[in-house]
N, C-alpha and C positions, 0 to 999 in steps of 0.2 A: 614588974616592968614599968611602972609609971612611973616616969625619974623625974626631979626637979627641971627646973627648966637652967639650962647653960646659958651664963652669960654670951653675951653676943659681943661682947669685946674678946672671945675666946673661941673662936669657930673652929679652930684646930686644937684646943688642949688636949692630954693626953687621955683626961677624965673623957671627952670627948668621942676621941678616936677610943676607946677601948668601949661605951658603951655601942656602938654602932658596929664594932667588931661582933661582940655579944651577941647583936638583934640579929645580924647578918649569919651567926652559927645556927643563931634560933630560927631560922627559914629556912624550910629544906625545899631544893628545887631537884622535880623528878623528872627525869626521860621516859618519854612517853614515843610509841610507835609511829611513822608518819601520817597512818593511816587516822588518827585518832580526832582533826580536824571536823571529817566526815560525823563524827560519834558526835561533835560538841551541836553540829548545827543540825543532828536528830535531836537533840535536847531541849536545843532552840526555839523547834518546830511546838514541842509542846508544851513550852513556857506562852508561845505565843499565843495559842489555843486556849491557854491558863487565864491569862492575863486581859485577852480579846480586847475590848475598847483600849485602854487604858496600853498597851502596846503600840495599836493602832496611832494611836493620837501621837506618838513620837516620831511616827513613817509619816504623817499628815502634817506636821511642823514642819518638817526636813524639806517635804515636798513643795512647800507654802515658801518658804526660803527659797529655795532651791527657784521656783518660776520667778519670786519679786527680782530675782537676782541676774535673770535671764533677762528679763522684759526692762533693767536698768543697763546693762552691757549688752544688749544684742548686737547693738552696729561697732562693740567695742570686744570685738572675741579677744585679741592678744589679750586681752585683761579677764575676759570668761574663763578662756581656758586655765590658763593657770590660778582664777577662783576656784573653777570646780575639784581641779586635780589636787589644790589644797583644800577640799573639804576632809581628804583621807587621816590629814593631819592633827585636823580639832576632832574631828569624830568620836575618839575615846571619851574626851568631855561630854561630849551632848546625850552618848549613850547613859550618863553615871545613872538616869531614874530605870533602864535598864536594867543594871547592872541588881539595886538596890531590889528591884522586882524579882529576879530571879533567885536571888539570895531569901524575900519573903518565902515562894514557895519551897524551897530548900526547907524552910525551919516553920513549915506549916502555918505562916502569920496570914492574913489580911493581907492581897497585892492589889492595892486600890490608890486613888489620888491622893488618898488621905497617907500613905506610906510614904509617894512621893514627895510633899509636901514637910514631914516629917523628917526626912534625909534631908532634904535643902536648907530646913531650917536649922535642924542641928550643928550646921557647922556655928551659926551667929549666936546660938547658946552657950558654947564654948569660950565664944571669944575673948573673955579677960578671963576665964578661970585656966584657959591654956591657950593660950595664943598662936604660938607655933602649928597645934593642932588647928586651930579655924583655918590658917594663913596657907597650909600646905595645897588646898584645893587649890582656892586661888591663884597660888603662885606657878604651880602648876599647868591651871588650862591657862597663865597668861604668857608661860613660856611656848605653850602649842599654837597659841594664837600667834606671838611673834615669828614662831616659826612658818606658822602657813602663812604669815604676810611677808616675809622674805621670799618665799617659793613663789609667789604672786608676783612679787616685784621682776625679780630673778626670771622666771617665763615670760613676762610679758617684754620684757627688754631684750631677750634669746631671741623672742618671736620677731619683733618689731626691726630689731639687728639682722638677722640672716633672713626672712623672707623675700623670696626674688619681687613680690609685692604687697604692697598695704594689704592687711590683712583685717574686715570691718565686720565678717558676718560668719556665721559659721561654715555658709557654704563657700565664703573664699579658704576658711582654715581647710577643709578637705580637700579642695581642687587645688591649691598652691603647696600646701602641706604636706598633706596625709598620701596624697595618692599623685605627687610630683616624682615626674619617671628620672630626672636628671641633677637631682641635688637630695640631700640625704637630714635635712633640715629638722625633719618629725622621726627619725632614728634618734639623731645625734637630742632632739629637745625630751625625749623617751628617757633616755640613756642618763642625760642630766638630772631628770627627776628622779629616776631610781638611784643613783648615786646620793642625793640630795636627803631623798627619804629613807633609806637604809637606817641611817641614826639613828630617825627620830621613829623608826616604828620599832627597832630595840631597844628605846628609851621607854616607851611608854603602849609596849604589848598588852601589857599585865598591870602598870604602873595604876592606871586606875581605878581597876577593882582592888588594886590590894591598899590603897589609900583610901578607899570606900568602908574596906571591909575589919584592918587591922590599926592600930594604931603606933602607924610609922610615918617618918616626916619624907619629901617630896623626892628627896636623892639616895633616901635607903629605897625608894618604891622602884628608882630609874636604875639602881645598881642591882636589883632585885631583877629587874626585867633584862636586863644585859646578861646576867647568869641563865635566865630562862631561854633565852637564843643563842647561846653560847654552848647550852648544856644541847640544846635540839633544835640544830641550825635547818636540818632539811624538812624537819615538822614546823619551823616557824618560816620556811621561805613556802610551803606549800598555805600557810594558811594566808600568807601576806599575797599571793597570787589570789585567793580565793576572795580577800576579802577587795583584790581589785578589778575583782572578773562581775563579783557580784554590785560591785559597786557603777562601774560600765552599763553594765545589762538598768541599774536606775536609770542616771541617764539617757542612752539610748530608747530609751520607754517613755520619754518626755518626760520624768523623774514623775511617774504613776506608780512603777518599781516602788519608791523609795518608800512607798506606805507600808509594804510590806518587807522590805528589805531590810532598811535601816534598824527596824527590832528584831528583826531574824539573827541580824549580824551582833548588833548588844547584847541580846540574851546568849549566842552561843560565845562572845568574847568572856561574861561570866564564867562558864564553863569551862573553857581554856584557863581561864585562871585559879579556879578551883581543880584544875586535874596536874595543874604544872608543878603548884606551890602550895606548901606546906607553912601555912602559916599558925596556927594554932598555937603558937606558943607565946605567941604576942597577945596583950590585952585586945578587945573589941573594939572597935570605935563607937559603936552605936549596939549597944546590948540588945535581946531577944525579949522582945514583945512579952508581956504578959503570960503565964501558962494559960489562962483560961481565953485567950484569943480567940478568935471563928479560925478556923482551919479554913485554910480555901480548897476548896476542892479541882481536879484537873479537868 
């Protein structure tokens, strides 16, 4: 499965389209129960317990963001809110030393800094020897970043446009917004976002564990993940509920939540992605540690 690299004056040849035919026979995506959500974030629980500091420290980032971000936009919510509400959207990036954690304990390696470290760097090891492969992250979380910076623009301009007033703090966004008896402002800016984000949580469910884990480029990973919501639309609308109910409860916690959230949520989106897709038949991206590893123990 390791193919030369395609010229790039030829992004649709037929050489082209038939290998990506190929890769796309060679994934198989499985239907799994609704219930099974619930199953991934038992898993979660004990990747976290696995992993302890070194999990942590991703809910301590998030959270550290998360207030510089508050404490820069507090008198400026129209622009908070739809920061926050696009953090749903880069999320699957920030999780990837997640992702790579969860996968160590799978194959019995060492889940330590030193693993994460080793994932980040391998992509810039890559990078003349395949290109395409270094480039696929990147270009990837720089399309989730453009899109959370659309969603930002987009609410803050909804907000600014229909609120009956200036809207500078958080508590005018509740008392104008959220809980305004006579205008339907915080429905209808609801309603947008979920429309909004539909796409891009079927683009990239699964998109980035399986550009973590296999080695395919950025639009078999997005077309990968279209078939996984496609194939289990009520298992993937219950987990996108879950991951916005658990994501709320952060915030609402003055994002204390998110120490233990945020890796709750990446180690069981691993999970989900190994229960959905079948990728095995594609090369590795990053091969399995040594035999003679430390085993980490749970």
């Amino acid at each position: 499965m390791n193919e030369p690299p395609t010229p790039h004056h030829l992004p649709s040849s037929p050489q082209t389209l038939a290998r990506r035919r190929d890769r796309m026979a060679a994934i198989v995506v499985h239907s799994v129960s609704p219930t099974r959500p619930f199953h991934w974030m038992a898993r979660a629980g004990r990747d976290f317990i696995a992993c302890r500091w070194v999990s942590v420290a991703h809910g301590i980032a998030v959270a550290i963001f998360g207030a510089a971000l508050f404490a820069l936009a507090r008198d400026r919510f129209w622009l908070l809110a739809g920061a926050f509400s696009g953090f749903l959207v880069v999320a699957p990036v920030l999780a990837t030393g997640l992702y790579a954690l969860s996968r160590a304990l799978e194959r019995g390696e060492p889940a330590d800094m030193a693993l994460l470290l080793r994932t980040w760097t391998h992509w810039g090891v890559n990078r003349r020897s395949d290109p395409a492969s270094y480039w696929c992250l990147v270009r990837f979380g720089l399309l989730l970043a453009l899109a959370g910076t659309g969603w930002v623009l987009t609410s803050a301009a909804f907000i600014t446009l229909f609120s009956p007033v200036p809207i500078a703090t958080p508590e005018d966004f509740v008392r104008y917004i959220v809980l305004a008896p006579d205008h339907f402002v915080f429905e209808a800016w609801l309603t947008m976002g979920g429309v909004l984000a539909a796409p891009v949580f079927a683009s990239s469910v699964i998109s980035m564990p399986l550009l973590l884990d296999r080695h395919v480029n950025a639009l078999d990973a997005v077309l990968v993940s279209w078939r996984v919501v496609l194939t289990n639309p009520v298992t993937m609308a219950l987990w996108a509920a879950m991951l916005m109910i658990f994501t709320f409860c952060g915030f609402v916690t003055a994002l204390l939540g998110m120490i233990v959230i945020v890796p709750m949520l990446g180690h069981a989106s691993w999970h989900a992605y190994r229960e959905l897709v079948d990728a095995t038949a594609i090369p590795e991206r990053i091969a399995p540690a040594a035999p003679d590893a430390t085993r980490v123990s749970a």
